[in-house]
C-alpha positions in Angstrom: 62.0 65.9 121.1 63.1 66.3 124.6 66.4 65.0 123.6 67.3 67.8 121.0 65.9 70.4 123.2 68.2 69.3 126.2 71.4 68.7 123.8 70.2 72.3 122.1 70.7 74.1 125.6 73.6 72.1 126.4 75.1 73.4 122.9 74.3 76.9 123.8 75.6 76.4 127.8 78.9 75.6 126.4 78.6 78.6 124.0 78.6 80.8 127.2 81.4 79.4 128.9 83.8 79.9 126.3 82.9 83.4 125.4 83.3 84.4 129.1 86.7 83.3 129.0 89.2 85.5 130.4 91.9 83.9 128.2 93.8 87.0 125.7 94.9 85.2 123.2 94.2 87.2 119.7 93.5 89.9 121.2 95.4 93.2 121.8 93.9 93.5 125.5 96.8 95.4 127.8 96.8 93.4 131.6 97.8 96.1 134.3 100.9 94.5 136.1 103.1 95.5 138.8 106.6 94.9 138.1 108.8 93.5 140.7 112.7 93.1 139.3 114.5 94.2 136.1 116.7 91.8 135.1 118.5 93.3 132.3 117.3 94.9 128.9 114.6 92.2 127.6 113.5 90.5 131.1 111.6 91.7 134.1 109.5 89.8 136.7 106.1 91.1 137.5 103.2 89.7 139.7 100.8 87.9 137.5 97.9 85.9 138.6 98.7 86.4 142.2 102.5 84.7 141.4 105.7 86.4 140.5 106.8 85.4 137.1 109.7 85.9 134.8 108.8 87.7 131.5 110.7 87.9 128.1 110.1 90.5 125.6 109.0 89.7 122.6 110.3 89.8 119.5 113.7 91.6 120.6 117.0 90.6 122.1 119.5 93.1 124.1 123.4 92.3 125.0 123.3 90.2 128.2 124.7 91.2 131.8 125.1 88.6 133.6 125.0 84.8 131.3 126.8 81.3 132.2 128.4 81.7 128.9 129.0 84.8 127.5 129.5 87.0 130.7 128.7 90.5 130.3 128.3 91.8 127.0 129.4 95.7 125.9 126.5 97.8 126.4 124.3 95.3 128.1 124.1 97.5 131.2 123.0 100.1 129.6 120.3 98.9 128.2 119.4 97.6 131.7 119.3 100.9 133.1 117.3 102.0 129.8 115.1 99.1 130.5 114.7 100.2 134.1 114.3 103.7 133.3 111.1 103.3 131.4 109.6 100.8 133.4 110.0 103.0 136.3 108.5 106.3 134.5 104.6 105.0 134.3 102.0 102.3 134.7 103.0 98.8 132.8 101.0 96.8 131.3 101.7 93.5 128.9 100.0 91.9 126.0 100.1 88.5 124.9 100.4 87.0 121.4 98.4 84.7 119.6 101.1 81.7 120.1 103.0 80.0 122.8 102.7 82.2 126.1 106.0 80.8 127.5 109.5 79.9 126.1 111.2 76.7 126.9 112.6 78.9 130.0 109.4 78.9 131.1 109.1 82.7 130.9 106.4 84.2 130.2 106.7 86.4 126.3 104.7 89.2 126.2 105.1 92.9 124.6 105.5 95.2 127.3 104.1 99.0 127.7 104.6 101.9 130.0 101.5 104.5 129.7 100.6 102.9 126.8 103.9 103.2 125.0 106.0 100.0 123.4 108.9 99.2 125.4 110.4 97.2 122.7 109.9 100.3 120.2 111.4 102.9 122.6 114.6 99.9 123.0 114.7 99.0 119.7 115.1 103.1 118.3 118.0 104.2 120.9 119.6 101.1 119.5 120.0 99.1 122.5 118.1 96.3 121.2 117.8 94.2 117.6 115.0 92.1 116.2 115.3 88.5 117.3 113.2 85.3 118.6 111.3 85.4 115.4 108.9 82.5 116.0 105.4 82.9 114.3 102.5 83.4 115.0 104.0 85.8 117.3 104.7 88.3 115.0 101.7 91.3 115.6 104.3 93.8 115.7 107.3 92.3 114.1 106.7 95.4 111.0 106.7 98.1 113.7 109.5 96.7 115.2 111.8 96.5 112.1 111.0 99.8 111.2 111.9 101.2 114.9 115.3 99.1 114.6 115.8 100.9 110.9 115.9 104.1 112.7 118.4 103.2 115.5 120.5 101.3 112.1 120.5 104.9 110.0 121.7 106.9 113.2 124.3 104.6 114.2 123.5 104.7 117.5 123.9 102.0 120.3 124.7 98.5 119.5 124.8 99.9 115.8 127.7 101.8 116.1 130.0 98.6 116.2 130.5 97.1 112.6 129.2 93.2 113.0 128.8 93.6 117.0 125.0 93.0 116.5 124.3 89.4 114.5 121.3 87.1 113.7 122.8 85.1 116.0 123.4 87.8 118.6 126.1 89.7 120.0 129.5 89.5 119.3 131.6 91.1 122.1 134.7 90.3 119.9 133.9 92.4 117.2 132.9 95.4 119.6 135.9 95.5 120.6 138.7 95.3 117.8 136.0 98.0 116.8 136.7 99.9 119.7 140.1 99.9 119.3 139.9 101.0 115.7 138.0 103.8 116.8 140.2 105.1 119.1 142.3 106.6 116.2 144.9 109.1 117.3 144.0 112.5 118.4 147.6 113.7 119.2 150.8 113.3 118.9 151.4 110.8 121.6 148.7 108.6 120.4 150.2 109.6 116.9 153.5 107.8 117.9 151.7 104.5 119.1 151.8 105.4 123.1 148.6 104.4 124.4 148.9 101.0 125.8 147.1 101.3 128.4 144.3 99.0 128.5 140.5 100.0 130.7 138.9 97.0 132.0 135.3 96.9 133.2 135.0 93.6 134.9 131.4 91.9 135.3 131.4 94.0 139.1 131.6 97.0 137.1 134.9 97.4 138.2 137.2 100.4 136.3 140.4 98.7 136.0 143.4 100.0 133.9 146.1 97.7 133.0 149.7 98.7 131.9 152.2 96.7 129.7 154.2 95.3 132.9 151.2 94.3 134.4 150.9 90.1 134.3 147.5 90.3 133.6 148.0 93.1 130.6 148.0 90.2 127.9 144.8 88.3 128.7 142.7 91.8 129.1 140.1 92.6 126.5 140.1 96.5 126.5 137.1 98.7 126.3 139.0 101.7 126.5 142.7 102.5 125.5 144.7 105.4 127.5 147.9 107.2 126.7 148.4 107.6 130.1 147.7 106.6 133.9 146.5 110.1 134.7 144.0 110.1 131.6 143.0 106.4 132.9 142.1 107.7 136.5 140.6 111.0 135.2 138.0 108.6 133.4 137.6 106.9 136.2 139.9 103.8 136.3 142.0 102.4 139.1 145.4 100.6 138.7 145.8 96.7 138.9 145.7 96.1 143.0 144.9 99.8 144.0 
């Protein structure tokens, strides 16, 4: 008799310890954090636990700034500043998921808030970010999330303005910009007669560099702007090759 009632309270003990977890998982519990770097659209590094840790957003991807591979992607600064903007305007807080809490970058994945408000949503409708990373079971607000990138899809705004720039499996610079080019149609009659060679650069320092026909480095630039001119190149900023 002894025996059950000890093994009874032990049962109950344990009962206690696990309800006073503070682990979130399943839950939709916002942790107050201070954030300590934006790294580009979809990463930032906060203080967590007393330790400064990378996070990743969930459930969305943005064009990168700064990767060993791809470089700079078109539009990936901007949605860095976007990012930054908004983390900067209020409180943040994260939530967590009911699945893995870190990638195999060992980043902590989390959905992200400023007074409350989705970062991913407010990213995902001004079209600076698409739906990606789709790994259940974290998928709380992958419905939300489609429907915010819907909106940003219908107005053709940010990375949605670029036929086939944004793909399931990312961003293709390439296609932003022989879309780029297309849509710099002509608007008079020196663009009319095929005149704007001028190619504008933005190298990965952010950089405006304009590059003219007789320039030796004309034919391995990848333009993000075209010009009809050097004085409509350095009235949009740009410099010459060397200046």
């Amino acid at each position: 008799m002894k025996l059950k009632l000890i093994l009874l309270c032990l049962f109950f003990l344990s009962g206690c310890g696990i309800s006073d977890s503070t682990d979130t998982s399943g839950t939709t519990d916002q942790i107050p954090v201070e954030v300590t770097q934006v790294i580009d659209g979809d990463t930032i590094k906060i203080i967590y636990e007393g330790e400064e840790v990378t996070v990743r957003y969930l459930l969305v991807d943005t064009p990168e700034t700064n990767h060993p591979r791809l470089g700079e992607q078109p539009l990936g600064k901007k949605a860095t500043e976007a990012n930054k903007r908004l983390i900067e305007s209020g409180d943040v807080s994260i939530e967590f998921d009911v699945g893995d809490r870190f990638d195999d970058y060992d980043r902590l994945l989390a959905y992200i808030y400023v007074d409350g408000e989705s970062i991913q949503v407010q990213m995902l409708e001004s079209g600076l970010a698409r739906v990606a990373y789709v790994f259940p079971p974290n998928t709380r607000y992958l419905s939300d999330f489609e429907q915010a990138e819907q909106v940003a899809k219908e107005n053709e705004t940010g990375v949605w303005q670029y036929e086939n720039y944004s793909t399931e499996r990312g961003f293709d610079s390439e296609a932003y910009r022989q879309e780029s080019a297309g849509n710099a149609s002509p608007s008079n009659e020196e663009q009319a007669n095929g005149d704007c060679d001028i190619k504008g650069n933005i190298n990965r320092s952010g950089n405006k560099i304009y590059h003219l026909p007789s320039d030796s480095s004309y034919e391995q630039t990848n333009p993000e702007e075209w010009f009809c001119s050097e004085q409509k190149a350095k009235d949009a900023g740009f410099r010459g090759v060397g200046q």
